[in-house]
BAPA-222843 format. One record per residue (C-alpha): x, z, y. Coordinates in steps of 0.05 Angstrom, whole numbers, plus 5000, padded with zeros to 4 digits. Layout:
BEGIN
{gudo {X, Z, Y}}
...
This chain:
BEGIN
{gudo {2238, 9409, 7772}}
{gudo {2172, 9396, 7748}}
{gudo {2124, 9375, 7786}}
{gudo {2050, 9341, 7781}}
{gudo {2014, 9324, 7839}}
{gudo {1943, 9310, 7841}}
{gudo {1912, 9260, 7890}}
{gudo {1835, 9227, 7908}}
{gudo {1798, 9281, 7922}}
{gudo {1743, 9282, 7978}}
{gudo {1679, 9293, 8002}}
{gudo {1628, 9247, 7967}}
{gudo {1547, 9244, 7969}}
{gudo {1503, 9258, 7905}}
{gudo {1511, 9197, 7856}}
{gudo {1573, 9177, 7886}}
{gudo {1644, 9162, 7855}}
{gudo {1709, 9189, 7868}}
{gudo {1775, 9169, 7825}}
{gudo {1823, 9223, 7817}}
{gudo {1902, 9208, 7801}}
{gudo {1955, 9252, 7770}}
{gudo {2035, 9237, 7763}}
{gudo {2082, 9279, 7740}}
{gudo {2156, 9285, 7738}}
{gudo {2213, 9333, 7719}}
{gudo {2190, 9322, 7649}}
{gudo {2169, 9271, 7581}}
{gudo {2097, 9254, 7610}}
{gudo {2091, 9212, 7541}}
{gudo {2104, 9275, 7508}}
{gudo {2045, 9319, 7533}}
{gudo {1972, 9321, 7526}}
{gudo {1943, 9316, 7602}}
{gudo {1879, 9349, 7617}}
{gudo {1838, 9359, 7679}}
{gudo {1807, 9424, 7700}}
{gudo {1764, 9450, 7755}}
{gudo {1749, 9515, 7785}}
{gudo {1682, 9527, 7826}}
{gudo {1676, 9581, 7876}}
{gudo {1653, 9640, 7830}}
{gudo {1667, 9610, 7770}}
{gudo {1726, 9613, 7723}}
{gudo {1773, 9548, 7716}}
{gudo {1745, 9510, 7647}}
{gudo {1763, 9445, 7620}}
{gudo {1740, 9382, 7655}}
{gudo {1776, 9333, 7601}}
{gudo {1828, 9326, 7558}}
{gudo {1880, 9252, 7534}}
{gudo {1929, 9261, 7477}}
{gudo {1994, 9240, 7485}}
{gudo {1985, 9169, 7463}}
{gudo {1916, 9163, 7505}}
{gudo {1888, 9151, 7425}}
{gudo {1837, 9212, 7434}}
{gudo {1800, 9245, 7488}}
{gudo {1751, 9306, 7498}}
{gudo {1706, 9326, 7551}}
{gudo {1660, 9383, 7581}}
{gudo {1592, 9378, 7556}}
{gudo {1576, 9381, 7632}}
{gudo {1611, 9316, 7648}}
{gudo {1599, 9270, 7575}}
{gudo {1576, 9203, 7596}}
{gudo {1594, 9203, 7670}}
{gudo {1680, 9226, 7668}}
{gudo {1733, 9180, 7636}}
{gudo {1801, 9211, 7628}}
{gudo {1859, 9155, 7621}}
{gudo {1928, 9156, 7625}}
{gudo {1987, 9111, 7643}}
{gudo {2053, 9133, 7605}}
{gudo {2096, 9075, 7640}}
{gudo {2068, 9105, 7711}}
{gudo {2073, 9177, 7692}}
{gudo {2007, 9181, 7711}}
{gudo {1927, 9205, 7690}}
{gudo {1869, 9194, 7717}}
{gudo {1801, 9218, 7719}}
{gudo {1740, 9165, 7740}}
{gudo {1680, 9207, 7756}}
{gudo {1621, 9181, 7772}}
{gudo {1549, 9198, 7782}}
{gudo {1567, 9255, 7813}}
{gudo {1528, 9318, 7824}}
{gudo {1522, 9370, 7866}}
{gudo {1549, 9419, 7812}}
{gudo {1608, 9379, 7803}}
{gudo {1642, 9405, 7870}}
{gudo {1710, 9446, 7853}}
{gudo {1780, 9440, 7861}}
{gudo {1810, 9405, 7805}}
{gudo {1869, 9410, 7763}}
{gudo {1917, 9367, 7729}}
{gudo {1950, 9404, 7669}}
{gudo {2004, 9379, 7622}}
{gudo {2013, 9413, 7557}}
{gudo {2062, 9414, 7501}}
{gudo {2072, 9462, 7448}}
{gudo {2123, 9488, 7488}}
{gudo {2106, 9488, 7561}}
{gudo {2049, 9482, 7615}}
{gudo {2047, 9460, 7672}}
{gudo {2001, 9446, 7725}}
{gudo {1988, 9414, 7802}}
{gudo {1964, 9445, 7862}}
{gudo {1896, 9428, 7854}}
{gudo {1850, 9374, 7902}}
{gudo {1783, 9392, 7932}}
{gudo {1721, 9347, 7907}}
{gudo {1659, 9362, 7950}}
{gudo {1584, 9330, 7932}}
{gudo {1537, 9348, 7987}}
{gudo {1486, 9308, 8020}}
């Protein structure tokens, strides 16, 4: 069965780093677009970032521009999300999502904290 299980989540302090891993199985991982979401308390899940396929083009939050890097290893079934400079705001559980035109899927979810 599918599956994609997020990892690297933690408690961090303000300005801090935290590198957050994705694999997936069950499926084509080459043949999806991967993306990473996050959900605050009170807030609606939204789009973090977002790899094509190939890894040849990448979007991002407005939010997160400049200080998030989305890449993705096809051999390893696996994306990642490098975050760093990290703000209070940024605490959430996040997401790992793969999409194809014909299917979704998505992990459990792992807890990133920023507090002092």
């Amino acid at each position: 069965q599918v599956q994609l299980v997020e990892s690297g989540g933690g408690l961090v302090q303000p300005g801090g780093s935290l590198r957050l891993s994705c694999t997936g199985s069950g499926f084509i991982f080459s043949s999806y677009d991967m993306s990473w979401y996050r959900k605050a308390p009170g807030k609606e899940r939204g789009l973090v970032a977002r790899i094509s396929s190939t890894g040849g083009r990448t979007n991002y939050a407005d939010s997160v521009k400049g200080r998030f890097t989305i890449s993705r290893d096809n051999a390893k079934k696996s994306v990642y999300l490098q975050m760093n400079s990290l703000k209070l705001e940024d605490t959430a559980v996040y997401y790992c999502n793969a999409n194809s035109y014909v299917s979704d899927h998505w992990g459990q979810g792992t807890q990133v904290t920023v507090s002092s």
